[in-house]
Steps between C-alpha positions, in 0.01 A plus 500: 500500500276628735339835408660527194305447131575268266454731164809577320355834383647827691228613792497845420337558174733626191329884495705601877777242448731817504379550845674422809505665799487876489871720494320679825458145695834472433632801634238578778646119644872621402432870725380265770766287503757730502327785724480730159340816486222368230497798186346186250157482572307828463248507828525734731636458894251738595107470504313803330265756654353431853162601396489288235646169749162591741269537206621107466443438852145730506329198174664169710315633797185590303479182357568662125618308263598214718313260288519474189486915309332508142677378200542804347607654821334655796291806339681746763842433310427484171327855533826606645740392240249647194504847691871504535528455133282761414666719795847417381417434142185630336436136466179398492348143623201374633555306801251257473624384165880641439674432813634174640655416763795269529742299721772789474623597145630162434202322474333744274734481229498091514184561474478716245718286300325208564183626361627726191764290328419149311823268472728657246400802536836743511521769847808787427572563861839691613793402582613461792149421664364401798522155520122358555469639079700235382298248742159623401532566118621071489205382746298671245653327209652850331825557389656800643720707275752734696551834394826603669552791718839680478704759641552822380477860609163760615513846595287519857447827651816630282753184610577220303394196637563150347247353468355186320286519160262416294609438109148573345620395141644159687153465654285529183747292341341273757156471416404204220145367385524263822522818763234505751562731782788719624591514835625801652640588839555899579561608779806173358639235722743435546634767285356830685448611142165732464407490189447853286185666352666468164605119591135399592354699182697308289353177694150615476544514117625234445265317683192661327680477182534093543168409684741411837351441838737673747532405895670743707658439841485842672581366847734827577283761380580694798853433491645826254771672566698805367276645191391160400104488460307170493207515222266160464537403184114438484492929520659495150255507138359165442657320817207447730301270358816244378632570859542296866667686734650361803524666852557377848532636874781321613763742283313826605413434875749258612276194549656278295379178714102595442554408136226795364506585125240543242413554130384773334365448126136537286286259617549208246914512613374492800240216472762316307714548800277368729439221356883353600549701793154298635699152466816604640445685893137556391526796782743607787611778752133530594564760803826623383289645155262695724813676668696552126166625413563800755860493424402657185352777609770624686582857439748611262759585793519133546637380171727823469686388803500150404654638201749739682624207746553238180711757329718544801570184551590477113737744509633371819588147350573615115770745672637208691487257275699776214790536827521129519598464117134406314401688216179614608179506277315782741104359488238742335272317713393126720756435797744336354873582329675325225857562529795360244753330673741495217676790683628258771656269266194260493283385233293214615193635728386141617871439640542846638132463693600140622817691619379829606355378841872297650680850356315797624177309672241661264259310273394612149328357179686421145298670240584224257163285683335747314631446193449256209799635343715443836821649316347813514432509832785329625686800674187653610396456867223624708465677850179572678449846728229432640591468828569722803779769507747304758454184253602696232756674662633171652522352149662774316751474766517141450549544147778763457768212605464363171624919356 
């Protein structure tokens, strides 16, 4: 047959056999198809600051980075990034030799997995994570090993939340001789959990207690809300030098399309790093990093109302959502809810999302493509607010037919 190979073995190799097409092709195509308000996918519907769009604009018409930036990234950004963690942080890097920049946060950490695990080599990541983990950890031969996330109660600004957490006895339970790296993601997807001072202390030991490295996906750093702080875990005893942490403008500015994110580590992380990321985009976003590089040094005012205008639109949604029947899980941080549908008599999320859109025109994400243990997250599904007010309000609208 024409155009069609003659070996019996499968085309995809055996490592990313488990997968297909992504839960948010799915249901992007399904809100299409149905004219569904689209809550799966978390990108804004909304571009970021103005300034920051014309600083784009200002390096295409100057001819910078147009061809091809440096590897590490043009010097301009990487200067940025290492002053906003020591701004932010007290977190110290040199840019010439600790900073890296990326194709957006997911390339870093396949990356970063490609070049710090051999095959066999165990990752603890939690449950329920952001899908690319899963992918990344098997193109790089590891096995992942879930520590599961899961729900309970926190006291935030003197109200009970519930709120998703971390067992640390389950987690060093974990760790074995074959343990190579933990992989943490705080500000969590899809979670919203922010992990505590006394939740990333206990990480930091136990990482400097077995020899781990540790890459953290801090994507939402700027997206706290209530009392909830974010702290690097590279700020805590012993972390910084075992530590690659993850950030990326398309969470904090609204750019998700430039695909701009970067690495911060000591310089032999870093090098290692480098030495994967060169083989995969080799380098990107060329005038898109000079403007994230001034996106950085917006003032404070800036990421407080980006702040302010997030947690709006989270309380907008979580009290809809708790009207139309959901159990809410109120976020600590990112842009995204996970709600319990139990409530409404349902306890499948992938058959309530396939439904969701034909009974109240609304799209959302079952947590269980997070999960390895999919029972657990089977009556878990996700909604994203990051969208404008009138979606929102349209939506929750939408959604209280199902109360």
């Amino acid at each position: 047959m024409t155009g069609m190979t003659s070996t019996s073995r499968p085309l995809l190799n055996r490592r990313l056999a488990e997968f297909g097409t992504t839960i948010f092709a799915e249901m992007s195509a399904l809100a299409l198809r149905t004219g569904s308000i689209n809550l799966g996918q978390g990108f804004p519907d909304t571009d970021g600051p103005e300034e920051v769009r014309e600083a784009a604009v200002r390096a295409l018409r100057d001819g910078r980075g147009n061809q091809y930036p440096p590897g590490p990234g043009v010097p301009e950004l990487r200067t940025a990034v290492a002053a906003h963690q020591e701004w932010r942080y007290g977190l110290s890097y040199d840019p010439d030799t600790e900073v890296l920049v990326t194709a957006g946060a997911t390339e870093a950490i396949a990356a970063a997995l490609l070049a710090l695990l051999e095959p066999g080599d165990e990752v603890i990541a939690f449950e329920p994570y952001y899908d690319s983990y899963a992918a990344c950890i098997a193109m790089a031969g590891g096995t992942r090993v879930p520590v599961t996330l899961r729900p309970g109660e926190e006291s935030r600004d003197g109200v009970a939340h519930r709120r998703f957490r971390l067992d640390l006895d389950e987690l060093r339970a974990a760790v074995t001789d074959r343990t190579r790296l933990l992989l943490i993601n705080t500000p969590h997807n899809p979670t919203g959990t922010v992990l505590t001072r006394e939740e990333l202390t206990a990480i930091a030991e136990l990482a400097v207690e077995r020899d781990l490295l540790v890459v953290t996906d801090e994507v939402y750093e700027h997206l706290v809300f209530d009392d909830a702080e974010h702290l690097p875990l590279a700020t805590f005893p012993g972390m910084r030098e075992r530590t690659v942490t993850i950030g990326s403008a398309g969470k904090t500015f609204s750019f998700t399309g430039w695909k701009v994110g970067w690495v911060t580590a000591p310089s032999a992380l870093v090098t290692a790093v480098r030495s994967a990321k060169q083989f995969l985009t080799y380098v990107s976003s060329g005038p898109f990093q000079y403007a994230v590089a001034e996106a950085l040094a917006l003032p404070d005012g800036y990421f407080a109302a980006f702040r302010e205008d997030m947690l709006a639109k989270r309380d907008l949604l979580a009290t809809g959502l708790t009207e139309a029947g959901f159990e809410v899980f109120k976020p600590a941080g990112t842009y995204f809810i996970t709600t319990d549908i139990r409530p409404l008599g349902e306890t499948d999320g992938f058959a309530f999302c396939r439904a969701l859109p034909e009974r109240a025109g609304v799209v959302a994400i079952p947590n269980a493509v997070f999960y390895d243990h999919r029972e657990a997250g089977a009556p878990f599904v996700r909604f994203a607010f990051c969208k404008q007010t009138t979606v929102l309000e349209e939506a929750v609208r939408r959604l209280k037919t199902l109360a």
